[in-house]
C-alpha positions in Angstrom: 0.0 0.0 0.0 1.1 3.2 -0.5 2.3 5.7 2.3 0.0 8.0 2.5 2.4 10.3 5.1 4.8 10.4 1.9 5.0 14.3 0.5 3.2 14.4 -2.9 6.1 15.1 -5.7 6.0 18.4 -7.6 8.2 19.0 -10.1 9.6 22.6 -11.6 11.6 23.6 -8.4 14.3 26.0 -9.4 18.1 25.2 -8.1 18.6 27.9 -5.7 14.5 27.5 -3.8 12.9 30.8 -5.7 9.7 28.2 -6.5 9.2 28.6 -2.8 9.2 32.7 -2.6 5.9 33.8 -1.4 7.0 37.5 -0.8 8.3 39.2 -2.9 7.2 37.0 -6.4 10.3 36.7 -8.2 12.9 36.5 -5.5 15.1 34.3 -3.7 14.5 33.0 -0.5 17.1 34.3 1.8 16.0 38.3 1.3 11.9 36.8 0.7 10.2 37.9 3.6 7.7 35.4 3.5 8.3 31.1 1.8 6.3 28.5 1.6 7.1 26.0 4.5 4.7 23.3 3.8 5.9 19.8 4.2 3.2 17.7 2.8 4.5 18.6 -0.7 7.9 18.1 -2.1 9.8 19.5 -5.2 11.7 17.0 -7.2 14.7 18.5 -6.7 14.4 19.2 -2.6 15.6 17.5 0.3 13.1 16.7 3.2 15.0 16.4 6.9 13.7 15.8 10.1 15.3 18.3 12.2 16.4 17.7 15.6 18.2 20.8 16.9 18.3 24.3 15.5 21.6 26.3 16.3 20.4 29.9 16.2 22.8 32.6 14.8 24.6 34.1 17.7 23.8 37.5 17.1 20.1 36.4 16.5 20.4 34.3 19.4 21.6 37.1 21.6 18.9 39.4 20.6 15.8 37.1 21.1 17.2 36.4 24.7 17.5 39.6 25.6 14.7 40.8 24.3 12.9 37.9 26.1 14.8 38.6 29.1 16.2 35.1 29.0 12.5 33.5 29.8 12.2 30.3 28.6 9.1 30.5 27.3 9.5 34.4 25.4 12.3 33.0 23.7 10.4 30.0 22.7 7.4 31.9 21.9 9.6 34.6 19.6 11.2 31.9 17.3 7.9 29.8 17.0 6.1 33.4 15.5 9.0 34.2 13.7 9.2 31.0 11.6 5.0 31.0 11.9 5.2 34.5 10.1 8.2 33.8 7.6 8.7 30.1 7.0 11.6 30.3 8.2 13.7 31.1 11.1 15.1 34.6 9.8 15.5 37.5 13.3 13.9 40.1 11.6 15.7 42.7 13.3 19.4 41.3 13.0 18.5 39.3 9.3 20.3 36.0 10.6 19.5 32.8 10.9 21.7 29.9 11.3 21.5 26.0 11.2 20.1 23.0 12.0 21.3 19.0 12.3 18.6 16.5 11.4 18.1 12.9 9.6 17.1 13.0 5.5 13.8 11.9 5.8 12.9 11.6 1.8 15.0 12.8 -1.4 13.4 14.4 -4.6 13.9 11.9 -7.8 15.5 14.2 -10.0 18.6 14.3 -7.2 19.2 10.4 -7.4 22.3 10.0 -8.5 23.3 13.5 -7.8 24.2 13.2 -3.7 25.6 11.2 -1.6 22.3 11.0 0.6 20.1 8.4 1.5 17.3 8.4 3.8 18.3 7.8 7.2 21.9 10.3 7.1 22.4 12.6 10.3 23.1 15.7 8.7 24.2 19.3 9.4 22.6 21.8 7.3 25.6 24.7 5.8 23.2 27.2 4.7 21.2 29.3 6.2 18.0 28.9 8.4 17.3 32.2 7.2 16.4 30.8 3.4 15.6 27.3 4.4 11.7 26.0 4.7 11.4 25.4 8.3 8.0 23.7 9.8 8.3 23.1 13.4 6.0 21.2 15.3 7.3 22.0 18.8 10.2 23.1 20.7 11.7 21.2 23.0 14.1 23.2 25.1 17.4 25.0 25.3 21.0 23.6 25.7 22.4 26.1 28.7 25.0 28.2 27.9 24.5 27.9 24.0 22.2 28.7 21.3 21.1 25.6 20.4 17.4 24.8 20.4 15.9 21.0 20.6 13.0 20.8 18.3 10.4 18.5 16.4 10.7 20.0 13.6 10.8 19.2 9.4 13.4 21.7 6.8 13.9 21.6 3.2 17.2 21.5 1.6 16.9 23.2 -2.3 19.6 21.5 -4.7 22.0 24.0 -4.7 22.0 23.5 -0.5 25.2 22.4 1.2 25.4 20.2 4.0 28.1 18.2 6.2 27.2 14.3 7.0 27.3 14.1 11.0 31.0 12.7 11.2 31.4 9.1 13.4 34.1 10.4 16.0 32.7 13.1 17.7 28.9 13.9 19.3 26.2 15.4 16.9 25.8 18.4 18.9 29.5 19.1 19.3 29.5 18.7 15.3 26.9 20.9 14.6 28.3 23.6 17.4 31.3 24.0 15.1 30.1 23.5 12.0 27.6 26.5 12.7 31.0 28.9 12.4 32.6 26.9 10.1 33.3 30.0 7.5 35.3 32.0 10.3 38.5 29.2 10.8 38.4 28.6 7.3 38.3 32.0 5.6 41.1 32.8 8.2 43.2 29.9 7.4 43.0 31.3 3.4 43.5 35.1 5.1 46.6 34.4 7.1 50.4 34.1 6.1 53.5 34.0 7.6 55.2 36.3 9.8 51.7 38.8 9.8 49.8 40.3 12.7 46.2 39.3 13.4 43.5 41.1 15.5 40.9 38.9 16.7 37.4 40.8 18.3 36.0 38.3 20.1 38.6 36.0 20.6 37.0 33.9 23.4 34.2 32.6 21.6 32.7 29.5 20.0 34.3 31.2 16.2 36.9 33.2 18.0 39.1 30.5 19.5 39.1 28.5 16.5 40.5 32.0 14.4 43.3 32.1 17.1 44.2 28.2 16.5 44.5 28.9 12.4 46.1 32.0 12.8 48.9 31.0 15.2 49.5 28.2 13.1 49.8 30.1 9.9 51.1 33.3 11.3 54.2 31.3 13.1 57.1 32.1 15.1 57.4 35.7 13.7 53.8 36.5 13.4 52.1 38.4 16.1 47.9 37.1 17.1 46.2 39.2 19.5 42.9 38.5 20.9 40.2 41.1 22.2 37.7 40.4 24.5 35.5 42.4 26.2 35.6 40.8 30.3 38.2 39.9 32.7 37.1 36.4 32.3 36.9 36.1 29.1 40.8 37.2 28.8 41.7 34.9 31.4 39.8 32.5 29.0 42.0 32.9 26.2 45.3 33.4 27.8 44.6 29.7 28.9 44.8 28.6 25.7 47.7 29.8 24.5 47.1 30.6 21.3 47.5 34.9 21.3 50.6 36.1 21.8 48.7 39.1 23.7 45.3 39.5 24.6 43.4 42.9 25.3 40.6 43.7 27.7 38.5 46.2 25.8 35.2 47.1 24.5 34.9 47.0 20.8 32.6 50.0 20.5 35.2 52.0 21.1 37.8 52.1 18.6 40.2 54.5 19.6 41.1 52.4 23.1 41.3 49.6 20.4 43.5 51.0 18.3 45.3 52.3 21.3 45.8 49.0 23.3 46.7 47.1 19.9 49.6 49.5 18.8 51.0 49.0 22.8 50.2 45.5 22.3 52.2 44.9 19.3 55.2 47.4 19.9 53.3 50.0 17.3 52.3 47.6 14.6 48.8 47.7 12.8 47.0 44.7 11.7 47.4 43.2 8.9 44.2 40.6 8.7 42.1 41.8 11.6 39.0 39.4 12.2 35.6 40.1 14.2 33.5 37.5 15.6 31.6 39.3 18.4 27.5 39.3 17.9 27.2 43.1 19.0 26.6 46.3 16.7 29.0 48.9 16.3 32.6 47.2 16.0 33.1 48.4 13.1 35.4 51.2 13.5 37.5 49.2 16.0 37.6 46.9 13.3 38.8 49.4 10.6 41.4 51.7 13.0 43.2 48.6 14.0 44.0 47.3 10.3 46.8 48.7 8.2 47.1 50.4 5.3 46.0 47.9 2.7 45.0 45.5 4.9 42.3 43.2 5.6 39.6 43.1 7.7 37.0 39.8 7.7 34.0 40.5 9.4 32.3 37.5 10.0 30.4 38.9 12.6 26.1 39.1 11.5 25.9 42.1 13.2 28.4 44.6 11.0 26.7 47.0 9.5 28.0 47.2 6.3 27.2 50.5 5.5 29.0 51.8 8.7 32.1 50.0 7.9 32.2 51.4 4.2 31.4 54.9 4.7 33.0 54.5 8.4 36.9 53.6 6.4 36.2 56.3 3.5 35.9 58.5 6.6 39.0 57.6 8.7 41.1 57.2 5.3 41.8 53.6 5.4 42.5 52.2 2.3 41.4 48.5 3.4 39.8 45.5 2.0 36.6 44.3 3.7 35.6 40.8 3.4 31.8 40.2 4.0 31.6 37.3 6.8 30.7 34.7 3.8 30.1 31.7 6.0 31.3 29.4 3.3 33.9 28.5 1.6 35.1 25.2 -0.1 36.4 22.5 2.1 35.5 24.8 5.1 33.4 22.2 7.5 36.3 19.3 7.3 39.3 22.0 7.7 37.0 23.2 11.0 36.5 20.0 12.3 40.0 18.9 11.9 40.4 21.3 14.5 38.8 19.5 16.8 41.4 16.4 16.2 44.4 18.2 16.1 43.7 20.5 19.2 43.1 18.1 22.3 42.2 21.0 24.6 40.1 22.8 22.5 37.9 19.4 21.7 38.1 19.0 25.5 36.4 22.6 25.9 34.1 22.3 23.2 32.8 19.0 24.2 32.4 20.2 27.8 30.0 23.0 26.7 28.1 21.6 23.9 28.5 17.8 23.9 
């Protein structure tokens, strides 16, 4: 008999998911305000996925918590009307979204042949839950300390989606935990060479630490990595590590005691690749006075505003590069979970907080 649970097959989806643009017609899904999240269809071309856990941007994450003023059930509430009113789970006031892990549940018949999926693979989405169809039936709870969210929930993957398989030596959530910032080690592997000096913002967190790793390794014995972090803990955090040559207690909002504390920092030397990672607004100009003349600045954090860091260099008279925080790039979720199996005491750390 035939399963009558099985999504009905459509067929006409285009690559990149515009077939499920509701608002505006004609778009694509990640800048739509409104998709089409229903489940009991299927395009030939889409991947269904029972999710399990959603790891929420941080800098969405950060602003849903506070606005909720970390209740439970407000924060619960907020991302249950957000993906009820967009189909997908997209913070309307930061843009972001960020990822879930979940098991294939059913693939389209014109992808046969064409993935390495089958129905039953644990898998970590690598797009965005800010353009992925998201249908969630109920949520769960919330892993302390991080912004992972257990759910009962069903996502779509279009064909041009990217996506890790959960790997067999380390825990699911620890996977998707670093897979989530998987652009950030990677782009910074690419962005550091030899002998340079690094600026990271946000050195102490989940992307943060794994940008110190890559850039001590690339940058070497000559090279110069100094981490920024906002709290006395959080430096202590860092300096435990070992990975910054010097780390600076500062707030990144204000970028003259930035650019101040770096140049003491680094016996007058600017930055040559300076990368921010923190989820707050207005780092920018840190950001851009701390990089040297032709430099480069990465900012992976979701909440730069890009037209404060453009008109923001023009105005200090910094001839830069800016790299938008592109969370991918090829190869980028196996060179960030090699991390985790060449550095013992980071795997250590990670697994304590999100194993």
């Amino acid at each position: 008999m035939p399963d009558k649970t099985a999504p009905t097959i459509k067929k006409g989806g285009n690559p990149f998911g515009a077939h499920r643009v509701l608002l505006p017609k004609g778009g694509l899904p990640q800048p739509a305000v409104k998709i089409d999240n229903c489940m009991d269809y299927l395009y030939d071309n889409e991947i269904l996925v029972d999710v399990d856990t959603l790891n929420i941007d941080s800098a969405s994450f950060t602003q849903i918590k506070g606005e909720a003023g970390g209740d439970f059930e407000k924060i619960k509430a907020s991302i249950l009307a957000i993906v009820g009113e967009r189909g997908k789970m997209q913070n309307p006031v930061t843009g972001s979204g960020g990822m879930f892990i979940g098991r294939v549940a059913k693939i389209g018949p014109a992808l046969e042949g064409k993935t390495d999926l089958k129905p039953g693979d644990k898998i970590a989405s690598l797009v965005s839950l800010s353009l992925t169809p998201l249908k969630i039936e109920s949520v769960i709870g919330i892993k302390k300390g991080t912004e992972q969210v257990n759910v009962k929930a069903k996502a779509i993957l279009f064909e041009s989606g990217i996506y890790a398989k959960i790997p067999a030596d380390m825990p699911e959530k620890l996977a998707l935990a670093i897979l989530d910032v998987a652009g950030a080690p990677a782009q910074t592997a690419k962005l550091v060479r030899p002998n340079q000096v690094v600026a990271i913002i946000g050195a102490g967190g989940k992307s943060g630490l794994l940008c110190a790793y890559e850039a001590r390794k690339i940058a070497g014995v000559a090279g110069i990595v100094v981490g920024l972090e906002y709290s006395k803990e959080a430096v202590e955090k860092v300096k435990e590590f070992g990975f910054c040559h010097a780390v600076i207690q500062a707030n990144a909002t204000d970028a003259l005691d930035c650019y101040d504390k770096l140049m003491k920092a680094t016996g007058g030397k600017l930055a040559d690749v300076v990368i921010n990672c923190v989820n707050i607004p207005n780092t920018e100009m840190a950001s851009i006075l701390m990089c040297r003349h032709e430099g480069m600045v990465y900012f992976f954090s979701m909440a730069t505003s890009f037209t404060k860091a453009a008109l923001g260099a023009e105005g200090a008279g910094k001839d830069i590069t800016m790299l938008v925080g592109n969370g991918y790039t090829r190869h980028h979720a196996d060179t960030t979970l090699n991390i985790l199996r060449e550095s013992p005491v980071i795997r250590a750390a990670y697994e304590k907080m999100y194993a």
